[in-house]
PALUM-35927 format. One record per residue: residue number from 1; residue in one letter; x, y, z of N, C-alpha, C in turn. Coordinates in pm, whole numbers, plus 50000, padded with zeros to 5 digits. Example, Ala and Ser with C-alpha at 12.3 -4.5 7.8 and 13.67 -1.06 7.14 Angstrom:
<atom resi="1" resn="A" n_x="51319" n_y="49431" n_z="50780" ca_x="51230" ca_y="49550" ca_z="50780" c_x="51320" c_y="49670" c_z="50780"/>
<atom resi="2" resn="S" n_x="51285" n_y="49775" n_z="50708" ca_x="51367" ca_y="49894" ca_z="50714" c_x="51290" c_y="50003" c_z="50787"/>
REM end
This chain:
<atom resi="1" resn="X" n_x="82066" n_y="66454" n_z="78235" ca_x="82171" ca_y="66518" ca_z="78159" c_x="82254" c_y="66605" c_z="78254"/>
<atom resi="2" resn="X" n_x="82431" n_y="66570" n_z="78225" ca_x="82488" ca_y="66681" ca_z="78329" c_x="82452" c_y="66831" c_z="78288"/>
<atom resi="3" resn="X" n_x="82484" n_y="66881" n_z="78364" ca_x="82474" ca_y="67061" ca_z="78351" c_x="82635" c_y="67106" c_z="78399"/>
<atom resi="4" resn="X" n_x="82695" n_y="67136" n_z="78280" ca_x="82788" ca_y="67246" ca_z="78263" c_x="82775" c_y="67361" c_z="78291"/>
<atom resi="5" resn="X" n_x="82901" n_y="67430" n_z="78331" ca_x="82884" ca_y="67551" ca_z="78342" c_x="83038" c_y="67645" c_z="78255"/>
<atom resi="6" resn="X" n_x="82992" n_y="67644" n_z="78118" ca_x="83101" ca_y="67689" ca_z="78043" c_x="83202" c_y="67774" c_z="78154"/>
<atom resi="7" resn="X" n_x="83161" n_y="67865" n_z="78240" ca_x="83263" ca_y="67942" ca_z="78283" c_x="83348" c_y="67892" c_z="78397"/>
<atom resi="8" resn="X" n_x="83313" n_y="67715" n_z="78392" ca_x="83402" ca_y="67709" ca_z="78482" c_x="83485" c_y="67623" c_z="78446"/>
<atom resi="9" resn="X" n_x="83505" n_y="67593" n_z="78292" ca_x="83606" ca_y="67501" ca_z="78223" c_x="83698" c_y="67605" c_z="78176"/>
<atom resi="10" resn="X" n_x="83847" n_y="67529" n_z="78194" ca_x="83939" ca_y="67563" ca_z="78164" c_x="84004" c_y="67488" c_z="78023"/>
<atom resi="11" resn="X" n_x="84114" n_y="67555" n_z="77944" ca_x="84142" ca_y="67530" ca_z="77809" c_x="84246" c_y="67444" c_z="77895"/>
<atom resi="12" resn="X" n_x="84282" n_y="67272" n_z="77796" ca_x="84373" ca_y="67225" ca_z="77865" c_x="84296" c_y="67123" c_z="77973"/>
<atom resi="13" resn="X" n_x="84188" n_y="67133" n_z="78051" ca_x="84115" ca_y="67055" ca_z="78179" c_x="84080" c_y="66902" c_z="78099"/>
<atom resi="14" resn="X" n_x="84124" n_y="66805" n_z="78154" ca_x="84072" ca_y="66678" ca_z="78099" c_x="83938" c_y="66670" c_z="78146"/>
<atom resi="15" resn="X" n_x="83820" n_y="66610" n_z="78049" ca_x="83728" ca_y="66547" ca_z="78128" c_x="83666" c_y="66411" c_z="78103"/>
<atom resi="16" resn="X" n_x="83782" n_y="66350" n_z="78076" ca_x="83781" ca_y="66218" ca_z="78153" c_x="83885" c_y="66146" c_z="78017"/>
<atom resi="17" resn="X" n_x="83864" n_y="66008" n_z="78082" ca_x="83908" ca_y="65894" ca_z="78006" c_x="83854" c_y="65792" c_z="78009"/>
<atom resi="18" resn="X" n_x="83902" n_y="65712" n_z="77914" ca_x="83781" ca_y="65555" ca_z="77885" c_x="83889" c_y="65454" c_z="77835"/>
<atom resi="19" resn="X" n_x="83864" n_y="65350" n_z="77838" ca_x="83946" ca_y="65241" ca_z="77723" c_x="83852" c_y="65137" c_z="77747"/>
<atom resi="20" resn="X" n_x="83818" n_y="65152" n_z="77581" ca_x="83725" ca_y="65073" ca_z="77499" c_x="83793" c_y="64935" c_z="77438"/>
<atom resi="21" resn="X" n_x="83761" n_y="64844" n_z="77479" ca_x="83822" ca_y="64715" ca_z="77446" c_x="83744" c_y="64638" c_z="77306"/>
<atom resi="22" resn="X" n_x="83799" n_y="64569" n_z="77201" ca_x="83747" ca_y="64555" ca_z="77107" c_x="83794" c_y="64401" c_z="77097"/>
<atom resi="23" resn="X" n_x="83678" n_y="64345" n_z="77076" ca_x="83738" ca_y="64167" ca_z="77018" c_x="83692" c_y="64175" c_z="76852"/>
<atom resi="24" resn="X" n_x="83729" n_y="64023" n_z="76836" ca_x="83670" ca_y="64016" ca_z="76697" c_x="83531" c_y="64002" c_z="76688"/>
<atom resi="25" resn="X" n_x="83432" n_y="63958" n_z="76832" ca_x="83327" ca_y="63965" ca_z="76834" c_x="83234" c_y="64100" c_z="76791"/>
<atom resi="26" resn="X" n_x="83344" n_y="64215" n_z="76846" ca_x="83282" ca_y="64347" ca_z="76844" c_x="83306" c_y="64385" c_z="76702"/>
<atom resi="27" resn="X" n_x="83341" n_y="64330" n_z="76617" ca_x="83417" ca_y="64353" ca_z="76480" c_x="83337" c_y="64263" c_z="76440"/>
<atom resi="28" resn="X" n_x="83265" n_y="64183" n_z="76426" ca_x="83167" ca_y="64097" ca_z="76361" c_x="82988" c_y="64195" c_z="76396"/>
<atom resi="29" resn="X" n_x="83020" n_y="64251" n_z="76484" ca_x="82869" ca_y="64307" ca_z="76550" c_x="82894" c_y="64430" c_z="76407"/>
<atom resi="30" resn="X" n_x="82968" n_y="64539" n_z="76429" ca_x="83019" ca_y="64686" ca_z="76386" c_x="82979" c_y="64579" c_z="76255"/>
<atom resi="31" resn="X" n_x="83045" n_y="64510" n_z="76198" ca_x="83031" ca_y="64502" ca_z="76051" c_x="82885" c_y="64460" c_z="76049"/>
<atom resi="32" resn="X" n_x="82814" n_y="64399" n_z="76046" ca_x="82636" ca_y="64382" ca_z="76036" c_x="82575" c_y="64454" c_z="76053"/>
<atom resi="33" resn="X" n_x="82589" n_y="64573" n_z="76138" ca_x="82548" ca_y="64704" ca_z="76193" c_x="82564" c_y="64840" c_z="76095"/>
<atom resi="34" resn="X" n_x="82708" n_y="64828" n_z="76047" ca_x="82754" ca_y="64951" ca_z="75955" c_x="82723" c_y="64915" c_z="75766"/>
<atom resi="35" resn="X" n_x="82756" n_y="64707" n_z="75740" ca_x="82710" ca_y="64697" ca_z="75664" c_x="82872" c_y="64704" c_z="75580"/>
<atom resi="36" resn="X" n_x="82975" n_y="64688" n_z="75683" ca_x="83109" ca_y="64719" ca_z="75633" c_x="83162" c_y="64578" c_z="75657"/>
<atom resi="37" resn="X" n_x="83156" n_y="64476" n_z="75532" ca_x="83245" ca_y="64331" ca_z="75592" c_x="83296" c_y="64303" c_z="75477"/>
<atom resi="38" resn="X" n_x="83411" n_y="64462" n_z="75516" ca_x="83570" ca_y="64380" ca_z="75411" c_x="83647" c_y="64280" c_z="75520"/>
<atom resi="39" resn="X" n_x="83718" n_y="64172" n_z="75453" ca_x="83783" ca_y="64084" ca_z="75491" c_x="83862" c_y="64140" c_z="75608"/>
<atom resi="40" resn="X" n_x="83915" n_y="64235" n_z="75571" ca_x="84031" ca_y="64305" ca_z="75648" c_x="83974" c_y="64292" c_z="75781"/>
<atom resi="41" resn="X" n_x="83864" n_y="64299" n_z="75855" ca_x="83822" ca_y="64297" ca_z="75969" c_x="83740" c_y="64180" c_z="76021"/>
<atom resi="42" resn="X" n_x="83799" n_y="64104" n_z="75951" ca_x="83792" ca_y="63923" ca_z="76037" c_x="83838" c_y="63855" c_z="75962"/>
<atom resi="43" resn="X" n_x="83931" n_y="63880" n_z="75874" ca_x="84010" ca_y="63725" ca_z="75788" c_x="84161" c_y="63756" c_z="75840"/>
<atom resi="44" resn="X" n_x="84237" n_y="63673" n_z="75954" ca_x="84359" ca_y="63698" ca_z="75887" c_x="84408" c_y="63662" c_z="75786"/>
<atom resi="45" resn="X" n_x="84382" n_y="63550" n_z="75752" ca_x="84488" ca_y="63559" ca_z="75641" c_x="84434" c_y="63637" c_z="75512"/>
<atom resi="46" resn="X" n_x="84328" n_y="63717" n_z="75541" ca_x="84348" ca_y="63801" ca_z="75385" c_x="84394" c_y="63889" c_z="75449"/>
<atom resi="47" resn="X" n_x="84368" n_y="63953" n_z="75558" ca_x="84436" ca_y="64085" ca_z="75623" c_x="84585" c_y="64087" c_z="75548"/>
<atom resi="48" resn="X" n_x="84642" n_y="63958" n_z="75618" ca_x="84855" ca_y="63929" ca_z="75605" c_x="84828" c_y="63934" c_z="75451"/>
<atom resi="49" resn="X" n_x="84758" n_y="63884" n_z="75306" ca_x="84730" ca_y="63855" ca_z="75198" c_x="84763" c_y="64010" c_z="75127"/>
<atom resi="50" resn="X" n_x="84707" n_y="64130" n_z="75197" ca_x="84705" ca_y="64250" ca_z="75111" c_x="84833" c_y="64309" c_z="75233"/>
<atom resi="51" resn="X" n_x="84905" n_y="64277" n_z="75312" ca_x="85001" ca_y="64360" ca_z="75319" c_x="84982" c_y="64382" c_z="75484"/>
<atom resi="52" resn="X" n_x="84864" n_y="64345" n_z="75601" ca_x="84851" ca_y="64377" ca_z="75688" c_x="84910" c_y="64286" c_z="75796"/>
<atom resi="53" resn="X" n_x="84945" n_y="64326" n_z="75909" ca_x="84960" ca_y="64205" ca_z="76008" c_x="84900" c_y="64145" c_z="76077"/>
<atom resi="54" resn="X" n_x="84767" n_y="64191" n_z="76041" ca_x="84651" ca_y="64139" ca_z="76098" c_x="84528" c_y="64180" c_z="76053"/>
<atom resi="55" resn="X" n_x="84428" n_y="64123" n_z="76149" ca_x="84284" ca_y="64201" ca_z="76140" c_x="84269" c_y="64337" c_z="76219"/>
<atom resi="56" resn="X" n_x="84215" n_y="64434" n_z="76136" ca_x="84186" ca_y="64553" ca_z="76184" c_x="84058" c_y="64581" c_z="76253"/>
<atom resi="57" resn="X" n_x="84032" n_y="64690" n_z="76317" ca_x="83949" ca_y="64708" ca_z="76377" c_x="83900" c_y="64825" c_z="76255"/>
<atom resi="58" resn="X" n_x="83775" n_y="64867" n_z="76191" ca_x="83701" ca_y="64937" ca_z="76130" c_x="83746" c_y="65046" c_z="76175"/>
<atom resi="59" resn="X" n_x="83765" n_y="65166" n_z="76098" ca_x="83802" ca_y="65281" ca_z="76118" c_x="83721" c_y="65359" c_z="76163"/>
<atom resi="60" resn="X" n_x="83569" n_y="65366" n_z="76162" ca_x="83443" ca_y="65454" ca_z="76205" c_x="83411" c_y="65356" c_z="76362"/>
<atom resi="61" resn="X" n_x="83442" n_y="65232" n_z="76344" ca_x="83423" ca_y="65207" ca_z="76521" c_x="83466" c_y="65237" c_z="76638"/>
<atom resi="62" resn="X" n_x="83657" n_y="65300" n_z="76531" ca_x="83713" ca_y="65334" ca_z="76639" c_x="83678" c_y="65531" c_z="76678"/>
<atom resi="63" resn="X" n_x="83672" n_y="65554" n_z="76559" ca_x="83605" ca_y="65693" ca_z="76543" c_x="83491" c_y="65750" c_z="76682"/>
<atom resi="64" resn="X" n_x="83390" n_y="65636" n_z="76612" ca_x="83265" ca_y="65645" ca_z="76732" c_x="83327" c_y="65601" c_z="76855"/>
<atom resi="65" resn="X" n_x="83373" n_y="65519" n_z="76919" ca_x="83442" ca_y="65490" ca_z="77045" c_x="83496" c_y="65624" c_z="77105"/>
<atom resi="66" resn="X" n_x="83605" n_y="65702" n_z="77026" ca_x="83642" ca_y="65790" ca_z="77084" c_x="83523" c_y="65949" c_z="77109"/>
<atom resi="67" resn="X" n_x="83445" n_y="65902" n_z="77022" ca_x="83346" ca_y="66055" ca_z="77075" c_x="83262" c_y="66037" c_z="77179"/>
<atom resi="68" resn="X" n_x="83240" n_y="65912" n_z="77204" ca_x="83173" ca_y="65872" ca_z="77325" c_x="83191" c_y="65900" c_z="77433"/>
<atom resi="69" resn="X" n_x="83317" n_y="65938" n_z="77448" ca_x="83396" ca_y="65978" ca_z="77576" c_x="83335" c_y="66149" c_z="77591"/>
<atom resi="70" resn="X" n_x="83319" n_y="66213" n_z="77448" ca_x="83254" ca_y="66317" ca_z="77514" c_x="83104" c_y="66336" c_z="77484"/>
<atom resi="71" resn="X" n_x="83058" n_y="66241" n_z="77441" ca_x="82941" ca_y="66251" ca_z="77470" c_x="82860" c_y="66198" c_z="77624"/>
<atom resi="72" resn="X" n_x="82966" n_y="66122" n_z="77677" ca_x="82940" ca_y="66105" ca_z="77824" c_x="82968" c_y="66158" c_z="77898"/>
<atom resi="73" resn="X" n_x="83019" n_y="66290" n_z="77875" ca_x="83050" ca_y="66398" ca_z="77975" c_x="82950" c_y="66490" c_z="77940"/>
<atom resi="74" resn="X" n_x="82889" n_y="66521" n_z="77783" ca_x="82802" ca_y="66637" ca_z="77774" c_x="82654" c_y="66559" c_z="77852"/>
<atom resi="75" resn="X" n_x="82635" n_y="66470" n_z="77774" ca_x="82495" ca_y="66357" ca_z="77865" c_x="82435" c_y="66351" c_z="77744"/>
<atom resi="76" resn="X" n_x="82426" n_y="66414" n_z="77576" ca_x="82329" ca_y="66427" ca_z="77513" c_x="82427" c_y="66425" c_z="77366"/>
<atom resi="77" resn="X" n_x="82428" n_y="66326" n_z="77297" ca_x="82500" ca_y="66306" ca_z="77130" c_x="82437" c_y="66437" c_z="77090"/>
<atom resi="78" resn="X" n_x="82307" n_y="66474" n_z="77115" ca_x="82273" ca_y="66581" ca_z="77006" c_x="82321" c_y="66695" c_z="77032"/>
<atom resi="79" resn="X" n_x="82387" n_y="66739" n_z="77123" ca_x="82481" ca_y="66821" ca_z="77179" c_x="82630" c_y="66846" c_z="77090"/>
<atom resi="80" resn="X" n_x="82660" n_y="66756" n_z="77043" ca_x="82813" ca_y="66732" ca_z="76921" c_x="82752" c_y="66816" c_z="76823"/>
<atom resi="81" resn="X" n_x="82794" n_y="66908" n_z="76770" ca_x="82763" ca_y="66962" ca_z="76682" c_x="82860" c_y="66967" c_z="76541"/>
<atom resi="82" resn="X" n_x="83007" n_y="66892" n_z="76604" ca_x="83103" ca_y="66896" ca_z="76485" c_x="83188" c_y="66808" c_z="76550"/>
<atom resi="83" resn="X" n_x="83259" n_y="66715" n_z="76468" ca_x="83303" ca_y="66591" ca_z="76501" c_x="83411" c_y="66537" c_z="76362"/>
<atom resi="84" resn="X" n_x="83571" n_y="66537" n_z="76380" ca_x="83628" ca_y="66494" ca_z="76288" c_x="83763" c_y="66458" c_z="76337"/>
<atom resi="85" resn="X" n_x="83809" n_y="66342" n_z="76235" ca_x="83931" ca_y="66285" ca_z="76286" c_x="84029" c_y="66293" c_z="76177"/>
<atom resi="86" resn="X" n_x="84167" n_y="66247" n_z="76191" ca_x="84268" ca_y="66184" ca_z="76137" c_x="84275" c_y="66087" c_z="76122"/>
<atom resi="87" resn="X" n_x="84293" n_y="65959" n_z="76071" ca_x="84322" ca_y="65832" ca_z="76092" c_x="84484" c_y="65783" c_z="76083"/>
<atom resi="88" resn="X" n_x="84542" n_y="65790" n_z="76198" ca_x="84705" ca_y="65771" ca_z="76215" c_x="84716" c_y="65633" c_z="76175"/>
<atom resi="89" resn="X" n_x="84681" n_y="65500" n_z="76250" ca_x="84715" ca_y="65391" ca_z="76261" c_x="84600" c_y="65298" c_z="76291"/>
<atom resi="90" resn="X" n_x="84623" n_y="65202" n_z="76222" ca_x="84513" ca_y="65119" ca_z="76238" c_x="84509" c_y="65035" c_z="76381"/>
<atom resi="91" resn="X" n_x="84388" n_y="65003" n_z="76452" ca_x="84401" ca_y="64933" ca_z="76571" c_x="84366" c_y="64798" c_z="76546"/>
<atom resi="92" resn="X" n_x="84507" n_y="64692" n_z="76538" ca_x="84486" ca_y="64556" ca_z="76532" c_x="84426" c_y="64471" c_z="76641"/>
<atom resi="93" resn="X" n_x="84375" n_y="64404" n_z="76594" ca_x="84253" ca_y="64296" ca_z="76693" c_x="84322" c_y="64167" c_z="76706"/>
<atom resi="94" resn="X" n_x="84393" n_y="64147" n_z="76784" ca_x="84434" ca_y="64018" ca_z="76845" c_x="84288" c_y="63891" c_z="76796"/>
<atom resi="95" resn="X" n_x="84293" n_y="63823" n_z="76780" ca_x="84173" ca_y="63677" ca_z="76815" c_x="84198" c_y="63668" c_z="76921"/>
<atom resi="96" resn="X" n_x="84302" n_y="63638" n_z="77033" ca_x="84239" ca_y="63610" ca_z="77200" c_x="84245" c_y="63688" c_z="77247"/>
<atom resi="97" resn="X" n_x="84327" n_y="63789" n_z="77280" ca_x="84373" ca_y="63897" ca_z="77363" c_x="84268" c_y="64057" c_z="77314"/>
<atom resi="98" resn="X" n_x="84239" n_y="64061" n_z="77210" ca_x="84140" ca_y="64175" ca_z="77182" c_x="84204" c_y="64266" c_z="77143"/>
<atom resi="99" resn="X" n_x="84204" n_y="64397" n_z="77144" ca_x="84262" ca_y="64525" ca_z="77137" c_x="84188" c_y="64628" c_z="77224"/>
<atom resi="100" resn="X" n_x="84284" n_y="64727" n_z="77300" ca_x="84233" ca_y="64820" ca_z="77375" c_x="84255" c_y="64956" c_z="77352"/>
<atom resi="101" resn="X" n_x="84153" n_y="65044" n_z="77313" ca_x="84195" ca_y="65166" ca_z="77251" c_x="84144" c_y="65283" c_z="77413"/>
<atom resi="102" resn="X" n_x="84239" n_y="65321" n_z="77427" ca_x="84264" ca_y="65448" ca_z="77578" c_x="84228" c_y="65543" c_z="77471"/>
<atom resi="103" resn="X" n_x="84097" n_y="65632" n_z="77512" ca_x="84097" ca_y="65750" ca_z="77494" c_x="84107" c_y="65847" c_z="77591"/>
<atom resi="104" resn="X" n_x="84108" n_y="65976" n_z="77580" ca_x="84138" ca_y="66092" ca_z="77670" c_x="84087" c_y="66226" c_z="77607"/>
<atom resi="105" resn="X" n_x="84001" n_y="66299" n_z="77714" ca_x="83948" ca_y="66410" ca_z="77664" c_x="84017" c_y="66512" c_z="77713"/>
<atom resi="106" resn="X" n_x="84072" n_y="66624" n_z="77638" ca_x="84040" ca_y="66758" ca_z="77717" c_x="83985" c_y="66884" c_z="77611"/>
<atom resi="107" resn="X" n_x="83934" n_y="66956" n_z="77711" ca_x="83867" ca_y="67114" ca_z="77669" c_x="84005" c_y="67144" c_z="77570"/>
<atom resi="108" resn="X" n_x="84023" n_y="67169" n_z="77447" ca_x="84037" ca_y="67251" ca_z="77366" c_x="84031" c_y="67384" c_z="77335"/>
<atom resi="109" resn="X" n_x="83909" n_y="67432" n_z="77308" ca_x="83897" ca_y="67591" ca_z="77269" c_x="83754" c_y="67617" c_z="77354"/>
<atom resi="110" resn="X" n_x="83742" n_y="67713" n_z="77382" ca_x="83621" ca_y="67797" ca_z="77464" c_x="83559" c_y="67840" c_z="77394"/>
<atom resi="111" resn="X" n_x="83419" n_y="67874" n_z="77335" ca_x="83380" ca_y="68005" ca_z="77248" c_x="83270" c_y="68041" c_z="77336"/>
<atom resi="112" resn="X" n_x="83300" n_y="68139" n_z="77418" ca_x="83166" ca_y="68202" ca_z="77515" c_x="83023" c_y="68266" c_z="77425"/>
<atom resi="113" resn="X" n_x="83107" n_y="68325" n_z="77321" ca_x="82952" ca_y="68377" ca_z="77195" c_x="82891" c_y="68295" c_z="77193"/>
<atom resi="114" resn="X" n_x="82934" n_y="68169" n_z="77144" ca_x="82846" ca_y="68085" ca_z="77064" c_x="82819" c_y="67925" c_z="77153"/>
<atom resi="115" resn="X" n_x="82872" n_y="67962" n_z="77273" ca_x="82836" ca_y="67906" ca_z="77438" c_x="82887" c_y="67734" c_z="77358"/>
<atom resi="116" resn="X" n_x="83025" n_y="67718" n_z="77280" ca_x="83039" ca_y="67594" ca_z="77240" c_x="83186" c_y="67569" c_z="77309"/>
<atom resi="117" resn="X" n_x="83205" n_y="67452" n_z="77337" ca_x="83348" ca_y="67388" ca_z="77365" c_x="83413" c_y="67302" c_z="77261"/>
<atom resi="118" resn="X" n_x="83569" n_y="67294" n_z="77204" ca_x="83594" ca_y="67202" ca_z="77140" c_x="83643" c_y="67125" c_z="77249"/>
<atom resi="119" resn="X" n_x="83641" n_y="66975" n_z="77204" ca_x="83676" ca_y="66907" ca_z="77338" c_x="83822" c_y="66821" c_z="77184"/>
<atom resi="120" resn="X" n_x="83897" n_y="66812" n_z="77269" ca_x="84071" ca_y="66763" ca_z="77199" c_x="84047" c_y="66594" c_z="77243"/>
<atom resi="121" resn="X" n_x="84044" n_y="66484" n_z="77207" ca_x="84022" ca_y="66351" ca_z="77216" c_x="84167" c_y="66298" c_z="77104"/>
<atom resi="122" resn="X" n_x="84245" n_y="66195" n_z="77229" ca_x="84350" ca_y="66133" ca_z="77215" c_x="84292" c_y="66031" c_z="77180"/>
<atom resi="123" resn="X" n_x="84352" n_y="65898" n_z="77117" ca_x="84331" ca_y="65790" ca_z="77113" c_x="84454" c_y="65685" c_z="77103"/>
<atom resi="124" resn="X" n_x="84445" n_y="65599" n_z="77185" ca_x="84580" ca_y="65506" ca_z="77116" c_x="84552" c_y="65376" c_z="77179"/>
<atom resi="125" resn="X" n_x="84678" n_y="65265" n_z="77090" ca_x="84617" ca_y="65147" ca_z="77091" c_x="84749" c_y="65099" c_z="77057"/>
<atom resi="126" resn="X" n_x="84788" n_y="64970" n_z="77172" ca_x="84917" ca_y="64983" ca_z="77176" c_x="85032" c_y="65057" c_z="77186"/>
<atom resi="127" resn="X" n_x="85020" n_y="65171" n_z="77253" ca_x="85076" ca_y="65290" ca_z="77314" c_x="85103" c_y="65361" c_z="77186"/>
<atom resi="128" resn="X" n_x="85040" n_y="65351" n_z="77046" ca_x="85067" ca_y="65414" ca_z="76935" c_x="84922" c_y="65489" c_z="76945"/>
<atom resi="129" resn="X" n_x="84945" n_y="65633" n_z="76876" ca_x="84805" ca_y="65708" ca_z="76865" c_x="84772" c_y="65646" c_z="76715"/>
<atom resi="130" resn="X" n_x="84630" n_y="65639" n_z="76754" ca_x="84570" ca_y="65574" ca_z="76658" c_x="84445" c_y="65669" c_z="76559"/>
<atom resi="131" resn="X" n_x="84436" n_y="65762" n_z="76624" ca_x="84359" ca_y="65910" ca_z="76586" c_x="84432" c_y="66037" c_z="76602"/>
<atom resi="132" resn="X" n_x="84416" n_y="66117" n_z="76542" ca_x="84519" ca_y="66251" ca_z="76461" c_x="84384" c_y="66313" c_z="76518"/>
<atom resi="133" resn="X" n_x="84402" n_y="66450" n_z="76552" ca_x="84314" ca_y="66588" ca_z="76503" c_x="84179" c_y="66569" c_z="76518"/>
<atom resi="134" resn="X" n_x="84151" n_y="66451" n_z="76635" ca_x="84013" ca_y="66425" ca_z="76676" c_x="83966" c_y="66537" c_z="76768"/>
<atom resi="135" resn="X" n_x="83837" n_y="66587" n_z="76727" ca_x="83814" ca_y="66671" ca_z="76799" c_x="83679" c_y="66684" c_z="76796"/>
<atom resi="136" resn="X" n_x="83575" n_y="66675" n_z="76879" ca_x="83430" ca_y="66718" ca_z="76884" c_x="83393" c_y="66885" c_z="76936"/>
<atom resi="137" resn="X" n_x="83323" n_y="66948" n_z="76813" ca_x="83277" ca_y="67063" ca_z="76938" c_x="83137" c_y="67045" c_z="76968"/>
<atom resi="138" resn="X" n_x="83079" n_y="67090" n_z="77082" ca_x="83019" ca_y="67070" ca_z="77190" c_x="82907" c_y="67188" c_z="77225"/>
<atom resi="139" resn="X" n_x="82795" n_y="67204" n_z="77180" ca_x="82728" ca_y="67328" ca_z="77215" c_x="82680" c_y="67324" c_z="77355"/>
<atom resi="140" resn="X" n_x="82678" n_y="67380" n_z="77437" ca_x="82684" ca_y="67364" ca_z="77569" c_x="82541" c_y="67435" c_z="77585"/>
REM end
């Protein structure tokens, strides 16, 4: 597990980035796994049927994708102590080409009392943000 040293993060400091690539394979796994197999995330044509332009990628896969990024900087999930998003835009899944969701972390808020970090997590997919107000805090 890394070892932080709260006093030497700055509000604003990225710590790191990722881009998580998603096929429909990974969208067939997530749904057997979560137990979530609406159409919307492997039929096109029901996707185009209710109004979509495609198949979507599950909204909690992309969720979990993006906290990962700081859970691989703290070293330990049980470390997240608070974890919540927005959902801006849905991330469509090509059939050949896939979809690639770029996340990006940075330090957020400091709380030295309570020795926690919020960490600020971007997400986007197709240069559109695809997560609002994602943010994990972090007991250090």
């Amino acid at each position: 597990m890394t070892h932080i040293n709260i006093a030497s993060l700055e509000v604003g400091q990225e710590i790191g980035s990722h881009t998580f690539h998603f096929t429909r394979d990974s969208l067939v796994r997530y749904a057997g796994a979560s137990g979530d197999f609406n159409p919307i995330h492997y039929r096109d044509d029901f996707a185009k049927s209710v109004g979509l332009d495609g198949v979507l990628a599950h909204g909690m896969l992309t969720m979990g994708a993006a906290v990962q990024l700081a859970v691989n900087w703290v070293g330990d999930a049980g470390k997240v102590i608070d974890y919540g998003v927005r959902f801006t835009k849905p991330v469509f899944v090509d059939a050949n080409t896939g979809a690639d969701v770029l996340v990006i972390g940075k330090v957020g808020a400091i709380d030295l009392e309570n020795n926690t970090v919020r960490i600020d997590l971007s997400a986007s997919s197709a240069e559109l943000a695809v997560l609002g107000k994602a943010q994990a805090v972090i007991k250090l």
